[in-house]
C-alpha positions as CSV (number, residue, x, y, z in Angstrom):
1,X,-25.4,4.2,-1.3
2,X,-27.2,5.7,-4.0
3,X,-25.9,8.2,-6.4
4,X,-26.8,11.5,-6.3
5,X,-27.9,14.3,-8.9
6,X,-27.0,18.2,-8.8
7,X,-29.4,20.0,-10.5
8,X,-28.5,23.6,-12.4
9,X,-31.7,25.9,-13.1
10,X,-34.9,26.5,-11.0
11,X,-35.9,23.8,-8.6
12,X,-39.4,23.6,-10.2
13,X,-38.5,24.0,-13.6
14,X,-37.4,21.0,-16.1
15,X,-37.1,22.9,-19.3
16,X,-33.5,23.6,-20.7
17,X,-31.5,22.6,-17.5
18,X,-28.4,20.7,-16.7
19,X,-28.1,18.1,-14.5
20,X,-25.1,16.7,-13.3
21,X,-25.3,13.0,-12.1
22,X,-22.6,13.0,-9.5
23,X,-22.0,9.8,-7.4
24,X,-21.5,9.4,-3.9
25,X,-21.0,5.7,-3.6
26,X,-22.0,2.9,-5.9
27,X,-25.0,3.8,-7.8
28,X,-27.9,1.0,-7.3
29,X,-29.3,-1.0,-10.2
30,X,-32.3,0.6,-10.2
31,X,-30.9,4.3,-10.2
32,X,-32.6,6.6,-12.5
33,X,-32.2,10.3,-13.7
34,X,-35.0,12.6,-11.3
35,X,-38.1,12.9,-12.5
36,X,-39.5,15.6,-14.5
37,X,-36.5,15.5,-16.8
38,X,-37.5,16.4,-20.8
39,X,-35.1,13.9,-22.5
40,X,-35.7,16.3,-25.6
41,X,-34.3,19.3,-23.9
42,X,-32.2,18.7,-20.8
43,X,-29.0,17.4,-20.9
44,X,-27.7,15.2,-17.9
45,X,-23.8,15.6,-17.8
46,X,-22.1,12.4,-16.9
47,X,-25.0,10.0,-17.1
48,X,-25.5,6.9,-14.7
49,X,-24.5,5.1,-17.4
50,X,-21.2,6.5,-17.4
51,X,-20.6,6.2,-13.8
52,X,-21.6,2.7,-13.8
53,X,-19.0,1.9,-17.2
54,X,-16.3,3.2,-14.4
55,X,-17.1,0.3,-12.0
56,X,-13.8,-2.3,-11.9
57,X,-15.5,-5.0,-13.9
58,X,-17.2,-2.7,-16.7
59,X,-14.3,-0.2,-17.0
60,X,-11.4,-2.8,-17.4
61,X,-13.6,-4.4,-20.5
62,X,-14.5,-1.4,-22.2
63,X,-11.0,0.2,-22.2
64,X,-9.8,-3.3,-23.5
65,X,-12.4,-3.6,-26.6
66,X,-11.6,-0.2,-26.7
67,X,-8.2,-0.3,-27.7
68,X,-6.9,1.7,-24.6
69,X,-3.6,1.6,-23.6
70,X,-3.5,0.3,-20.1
71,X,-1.2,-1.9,-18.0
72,X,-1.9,-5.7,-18.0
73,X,-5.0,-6.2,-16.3
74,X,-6.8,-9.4,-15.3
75,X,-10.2,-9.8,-13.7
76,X,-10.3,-13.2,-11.8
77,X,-12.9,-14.8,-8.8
78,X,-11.5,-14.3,-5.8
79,X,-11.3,-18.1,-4.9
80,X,-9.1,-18.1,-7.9
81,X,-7.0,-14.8,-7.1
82,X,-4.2,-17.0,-5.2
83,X,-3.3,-19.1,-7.8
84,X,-3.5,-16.4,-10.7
85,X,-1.1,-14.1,-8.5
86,X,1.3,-16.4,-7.5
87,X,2.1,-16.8,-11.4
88,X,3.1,-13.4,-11.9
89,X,5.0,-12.6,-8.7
90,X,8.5,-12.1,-10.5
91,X,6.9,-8.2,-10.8
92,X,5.3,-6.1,-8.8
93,X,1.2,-6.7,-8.8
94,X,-1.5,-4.5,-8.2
95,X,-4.9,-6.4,-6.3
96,X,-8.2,-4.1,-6.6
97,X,-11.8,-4.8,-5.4
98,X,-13.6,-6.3,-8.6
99,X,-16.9,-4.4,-8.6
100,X,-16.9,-0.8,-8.1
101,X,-14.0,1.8,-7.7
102,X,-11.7,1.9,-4.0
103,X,-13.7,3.3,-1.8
104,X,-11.7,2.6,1.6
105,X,-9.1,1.5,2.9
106,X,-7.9,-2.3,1.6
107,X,-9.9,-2.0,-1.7
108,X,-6.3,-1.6,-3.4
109,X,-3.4,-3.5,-2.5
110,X,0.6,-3.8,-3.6
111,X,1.6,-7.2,-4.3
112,X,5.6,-7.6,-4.6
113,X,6.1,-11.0,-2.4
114,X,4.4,-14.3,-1.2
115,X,4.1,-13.0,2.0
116,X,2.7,-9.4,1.0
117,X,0.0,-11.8,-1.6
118,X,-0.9,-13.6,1.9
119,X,-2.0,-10.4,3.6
120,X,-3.3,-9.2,0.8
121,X,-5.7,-12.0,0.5
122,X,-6.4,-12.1,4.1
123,X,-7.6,-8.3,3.6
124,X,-9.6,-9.4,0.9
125,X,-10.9,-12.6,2.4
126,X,-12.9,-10.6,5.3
127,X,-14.5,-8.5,2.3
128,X,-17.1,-9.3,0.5
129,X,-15.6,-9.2,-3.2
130,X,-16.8,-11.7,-5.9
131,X,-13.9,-10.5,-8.0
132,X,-10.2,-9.3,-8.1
133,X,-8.7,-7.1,-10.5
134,X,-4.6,-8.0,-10.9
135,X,-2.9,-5.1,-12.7
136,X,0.8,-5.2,-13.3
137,X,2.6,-1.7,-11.8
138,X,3.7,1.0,-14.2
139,X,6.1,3.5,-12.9
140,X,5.5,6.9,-12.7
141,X,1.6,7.9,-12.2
142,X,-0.2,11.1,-13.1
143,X,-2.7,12.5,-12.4
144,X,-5.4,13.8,-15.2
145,X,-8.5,16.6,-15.0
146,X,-10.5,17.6,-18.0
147,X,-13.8,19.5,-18.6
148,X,-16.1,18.8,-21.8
149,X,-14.4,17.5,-24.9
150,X,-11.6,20.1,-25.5
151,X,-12.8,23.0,-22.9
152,X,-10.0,21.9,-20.2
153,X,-7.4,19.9,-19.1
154,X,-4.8,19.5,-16.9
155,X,-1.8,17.0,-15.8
156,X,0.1,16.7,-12.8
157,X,2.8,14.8,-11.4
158,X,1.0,12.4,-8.6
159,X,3.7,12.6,-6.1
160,X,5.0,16.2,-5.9
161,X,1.7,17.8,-7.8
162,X,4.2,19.2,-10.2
163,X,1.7,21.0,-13.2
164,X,3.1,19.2,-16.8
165,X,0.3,20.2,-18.9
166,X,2.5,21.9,-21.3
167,X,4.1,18.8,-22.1
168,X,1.6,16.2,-21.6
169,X,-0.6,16.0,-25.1
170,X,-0.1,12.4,-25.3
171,X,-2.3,12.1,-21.7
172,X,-4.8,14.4,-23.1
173,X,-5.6,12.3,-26.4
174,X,-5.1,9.0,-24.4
175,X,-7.8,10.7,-21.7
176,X,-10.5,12.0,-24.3
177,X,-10.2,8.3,-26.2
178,X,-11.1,6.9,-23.1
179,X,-13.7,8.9,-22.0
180,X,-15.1,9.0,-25.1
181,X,-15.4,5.3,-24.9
182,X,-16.8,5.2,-21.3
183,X,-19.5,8.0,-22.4
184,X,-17.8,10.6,-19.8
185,X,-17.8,14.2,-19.8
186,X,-16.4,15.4,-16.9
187,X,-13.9,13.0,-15.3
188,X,-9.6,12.5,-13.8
189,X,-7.8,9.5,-14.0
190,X,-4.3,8.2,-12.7
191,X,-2.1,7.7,-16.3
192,X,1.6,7.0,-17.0
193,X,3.7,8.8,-19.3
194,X,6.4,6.4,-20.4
195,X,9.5,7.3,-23.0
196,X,9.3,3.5,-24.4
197,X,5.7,2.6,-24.4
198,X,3.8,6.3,-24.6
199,X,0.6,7.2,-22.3
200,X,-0.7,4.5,-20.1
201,X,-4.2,4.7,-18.3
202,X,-4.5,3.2,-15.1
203,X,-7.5,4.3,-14.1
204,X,-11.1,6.8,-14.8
205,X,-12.7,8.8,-11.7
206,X,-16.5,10.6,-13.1
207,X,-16.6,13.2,-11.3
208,X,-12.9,13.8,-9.3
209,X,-11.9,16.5,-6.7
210,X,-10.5,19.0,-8.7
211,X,-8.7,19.9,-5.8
212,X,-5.4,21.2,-7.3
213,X,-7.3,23.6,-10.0
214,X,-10.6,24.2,-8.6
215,X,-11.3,27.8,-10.0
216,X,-10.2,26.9,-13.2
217,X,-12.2,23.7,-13.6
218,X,-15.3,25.4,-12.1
219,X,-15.4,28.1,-14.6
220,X,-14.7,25.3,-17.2
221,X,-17.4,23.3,-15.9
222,X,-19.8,26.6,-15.6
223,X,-19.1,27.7,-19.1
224,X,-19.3,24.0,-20.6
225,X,-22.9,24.0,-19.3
226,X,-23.5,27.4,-20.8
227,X,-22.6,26.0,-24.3
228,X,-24.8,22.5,-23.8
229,X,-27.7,24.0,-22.7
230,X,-27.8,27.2,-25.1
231,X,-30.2,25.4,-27.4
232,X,-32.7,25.4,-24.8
233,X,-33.8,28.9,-24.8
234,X,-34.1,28.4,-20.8
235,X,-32.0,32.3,-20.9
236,X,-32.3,32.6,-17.1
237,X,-30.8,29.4,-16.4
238,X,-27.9,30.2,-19.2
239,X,-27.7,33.6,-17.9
240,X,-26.8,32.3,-14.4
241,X,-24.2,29.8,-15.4
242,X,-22.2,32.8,-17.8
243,X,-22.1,34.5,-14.4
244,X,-20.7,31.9,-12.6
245,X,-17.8,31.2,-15.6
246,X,-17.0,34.4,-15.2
247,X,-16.8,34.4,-11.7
């Protein structure tokens, strides 16, 4: 499936807008932004780019030559997966699809025993995955939401949705250094706060839910696009999106 863009501003006009490239599945090779759009002038907020840097493959790289702090991760052929599992079973494994992000059922799997690494790989086998991710577990996920550079963030407690934003500035820097490596804007992710080793990232979602602070994170997004697009001088369009921070 392609990926999708949402456009702010007048359907006909490409002067001063926003667009926001929002996925809906994996974005084809041969994706591009709609046409019409003035490079100089309009401003596409989370570009296919960025998606594409939070495929499996790309994203587990980048955070690495990054300097990211994320659990042991390993990026194997799935012919190979067997015998580069079966190494590490003394701890608990984590086996995700290779190319793009989970998308159903399957596309992540726990691996704690021979027997569990058996089913996993007979999940895997009837897929059509050139490549496995292993990632050793981290206890103790969170969940991450932010908006623009310093406009919004929150941090939550994956299991009980508990709100630890207060005390969760160590996620925040470790999220904005990864997105800012990734080239992301808008974005969640799944991290772990740990006493002994600080923030770990597990993972980077363009474009997440929002589902636990949706006002919030709307207005955020609303008034972020008011500030990027100010330059413009498009005063309708930047009229309309002060409206709907405010909302």
């Amino acid at each position: 499936m392609e990926g999708g863009f949402r456009t702010g501003g007048n359907a006909g006009c490409c002067h001063g807008q926003a667009v926001l490239c929002v996925e809906h599945g994996a974005i084809g090779p041969h994706a591009q932004p709609p046409p019409g759009l003035d490079r100089g002038r309009d401003r596409i907020i989370n570009s296919v780019q960025s998606i594409r840097n939070c495929y499996r493959k790309p994203l587990t790289h980048l955070l690495l030559e990054g300097g990211i702090h994320i659990p042991p991760s390993r990026i194997v052929s799935l012919e190979h997966a067997d015998q580069a599992v079966s190494t590490l079973l003394s701890k608990r494994l984590w086996l995700k699809r290779g190319d793009v992000h989970a998308i159903q059922e399957g596309d992540v799997v726990s691996v704690e025993t021979p027997d569990d690494l058996a089913g996993a790989l007979d999940i895997i086998g009837a897929t059509r995955w050139r490549d496995v991710l292993i990632q050793e577990h981290v206890e103790g996920p969170c969940q991450v939401l932010r908006v623009g550079r310093q406009a919004f963030f929150r941090a939550y407690l994956a299991e009980t949705g508990e709100d630890i934003t207060s005390h969760a500035e160590a996620l925040a820097d470790l999220a904005g250094d990864a997105a800012r490596v990734l080239g992301l804007e808008v974005y969640g992710g799944d991290a772990v706060l740990t006493q002994q080793s600080g923030p770990i990232l597990i993972d980077m979602n363009d474009w997440p839910s929002f589902s636990r602070c949706s006002r919030p994170a709307g207005r955020s997004i609303a008034t972020y696009l008011t500030e990027e697009t100010r330059h413009s001088g498009d005063w309708s369009f930047t009229h309309n999106l002060q409206a709907l921070s405010r909302a």
